[in-house]
N, C-alpha and C positions, 0 to 999 in steps of 0.2 A: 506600193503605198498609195493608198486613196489621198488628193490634195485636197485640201479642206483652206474652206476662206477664214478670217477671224468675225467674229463678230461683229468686232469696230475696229475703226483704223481712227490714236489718237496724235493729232498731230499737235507740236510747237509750232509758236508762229515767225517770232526776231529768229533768224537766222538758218533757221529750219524752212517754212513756206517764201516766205518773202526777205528779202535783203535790209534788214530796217538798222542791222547792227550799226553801221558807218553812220546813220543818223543818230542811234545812242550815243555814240560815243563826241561824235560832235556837237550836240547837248551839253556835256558833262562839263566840258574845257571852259565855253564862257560863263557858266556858271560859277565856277570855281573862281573865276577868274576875278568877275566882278563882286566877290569878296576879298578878293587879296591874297587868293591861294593858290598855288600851283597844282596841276593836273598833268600827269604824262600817258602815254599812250598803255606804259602796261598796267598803269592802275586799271583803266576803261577795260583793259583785257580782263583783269581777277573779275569785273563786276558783269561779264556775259554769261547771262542766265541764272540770274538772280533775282530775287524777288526786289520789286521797288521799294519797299520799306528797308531792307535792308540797305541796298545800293543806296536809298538817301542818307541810312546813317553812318555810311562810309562818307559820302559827300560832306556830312556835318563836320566827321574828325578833319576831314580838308581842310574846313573854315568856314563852310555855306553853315550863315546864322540863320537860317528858316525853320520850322517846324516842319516835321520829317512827310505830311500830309501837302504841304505847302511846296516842298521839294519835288514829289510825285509829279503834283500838278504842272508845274514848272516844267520839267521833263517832258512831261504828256504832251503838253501844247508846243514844245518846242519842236519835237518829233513829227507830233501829225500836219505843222506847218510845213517843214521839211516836206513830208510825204505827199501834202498838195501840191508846193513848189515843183518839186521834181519827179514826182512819181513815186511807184511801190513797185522795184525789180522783182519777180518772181525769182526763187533760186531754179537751178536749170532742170528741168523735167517735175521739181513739184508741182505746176499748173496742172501739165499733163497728167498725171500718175493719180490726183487726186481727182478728177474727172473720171479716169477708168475706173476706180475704184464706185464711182459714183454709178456708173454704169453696170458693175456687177452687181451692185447691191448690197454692197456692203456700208453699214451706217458708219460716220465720223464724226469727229468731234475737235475744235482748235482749246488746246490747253496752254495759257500764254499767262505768264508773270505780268504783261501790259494791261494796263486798266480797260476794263470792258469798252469804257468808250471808244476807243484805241482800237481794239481787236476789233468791232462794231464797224469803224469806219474800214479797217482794211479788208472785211468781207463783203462791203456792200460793193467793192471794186472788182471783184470777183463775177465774170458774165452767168453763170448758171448757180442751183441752189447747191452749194457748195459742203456745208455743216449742218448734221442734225443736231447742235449744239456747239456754242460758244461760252467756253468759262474764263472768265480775268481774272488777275491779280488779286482782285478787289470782291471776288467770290468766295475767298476760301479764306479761314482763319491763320494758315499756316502754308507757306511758300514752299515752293520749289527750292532745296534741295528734299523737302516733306516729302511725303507720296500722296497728302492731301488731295492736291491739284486732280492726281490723275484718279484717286479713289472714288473722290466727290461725282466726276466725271462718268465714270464705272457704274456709279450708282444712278446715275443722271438717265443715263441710256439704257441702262436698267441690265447691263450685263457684268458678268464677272471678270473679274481683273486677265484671268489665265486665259481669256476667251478673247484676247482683247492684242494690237500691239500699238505700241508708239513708237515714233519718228523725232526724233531729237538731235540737235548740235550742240548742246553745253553738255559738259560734268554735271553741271546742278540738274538739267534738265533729266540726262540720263537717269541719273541715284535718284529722282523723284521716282521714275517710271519702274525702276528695278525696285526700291523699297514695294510699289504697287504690289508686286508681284506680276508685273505686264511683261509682255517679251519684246524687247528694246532694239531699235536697229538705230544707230550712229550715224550720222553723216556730217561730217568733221566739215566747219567752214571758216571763222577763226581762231579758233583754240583745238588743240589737238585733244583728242578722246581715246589715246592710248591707255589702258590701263584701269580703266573707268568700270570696267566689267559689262561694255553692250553686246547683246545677245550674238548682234552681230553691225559689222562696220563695211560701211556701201562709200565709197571714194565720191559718188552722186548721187542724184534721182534722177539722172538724166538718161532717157529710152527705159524706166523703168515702171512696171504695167501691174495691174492688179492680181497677176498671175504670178508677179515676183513675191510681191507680197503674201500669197496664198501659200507658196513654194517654204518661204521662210518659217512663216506660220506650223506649218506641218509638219518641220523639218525639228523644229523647236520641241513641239510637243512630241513628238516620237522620241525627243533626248532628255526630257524632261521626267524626272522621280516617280513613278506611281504614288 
């Protein structure tokens, strides 16, 4: 069997590229809070990878009286204060893996529910030209669990969905990329992706090279319907 690269390689970015989740979720709490509402830790759980419009109108039913654009915003700045504070952990071998991939030649793309600004500033942290595009939240009429994201994206780069995989750690994020028609690899960080339907589930991305990915690719479309 001939190994063949994909087109494009699309990645998430919260929890999938860099570790931002623990900053989402410690966002949410004094939020909440400072209306008069309680917030526990598995709510923050159901709202990993989700689109922010959504997630703010879960925030609402909490108690947060803000307009659901106002909530966003709120979040956004509380995150990427965080993220100057303390840093943007890379998840373990994404830095790496997305460099190789960069090196083969293969084009990419960060597909992220976070507001452009957001995805903007954690690319610019990034030492090499990292993405032949960057789509937000705040790009697409219709979120992640849609396939919007990843379609919009597809079309962006000007290749087709089957031609194409993504990299994800939510349910929401996977079922975007699966509705795509994209061939999906999992990579569980806090919420488990059993069952979710990803092409395939990688424990990491850590020692993993652009030849895994070509591997995968190949391996997919050789099982895949005429």
């Amino acid at each position: 069997m001939t190994v063949t690269s994909p087109a494009a390689v699309l990645w998430d970015m919260d929890g999938t590229l860099v570790d931002t989740e623990p900053y989402w979720m410690a966002a949410e709490t004094p939020l909440v809070e400072s209306f008069g509402g309680t917030w526990s830790h598995e709510q923050s759980l159901e709202l990993v990878g989700a689109g922010l419009s959504d997630a703010a109108a879960v925030l609402q039913r909490a108690g947060v009286t803000l307009d659901i654009p106002d909530i966003v915003d709120r979040l956004t700045d509380d995150v990427m204060r965080r993220a100057r504070e303390f840093g943007v952990p890379f998840r373990p071998g994404a830095r790496e893996l997305l460099r190789d991939l960069r090196r083969a030649g293969v084009r990419t793309a960060l597909v992220t529910m976070s507001m452009r600004r957001m995805a903007d500033t954690i690319v610019e942290l990034i030492d090499f030209d990292a993405f032949d595009l960057v789509l937000g939240g705040d790009d697409v009429a219709r979120p992640k669990p849609h396939p919007d994201p990843y379609l919009h994206a597809c079309e962006a780069l000007g290749v087709d969905p089957a031609d194409a995989v993504a990299v994800e750690d939510s349910p929401s994020g996977l079922r975007s990329a699966l509705a795509a028609g994209i061939a999906t690899i999992g990579v569980p960080h806090i919420v488990p992706l059993t069952d979710v339907g990803a092409h395939a589930l990688w424990p990491s991305l850590r020692d993993r090279t652009a030849a895994d990915i070509a591997g995968f690719y190949t391996a997919h479309r050789a099982e895949a319907p005429a």
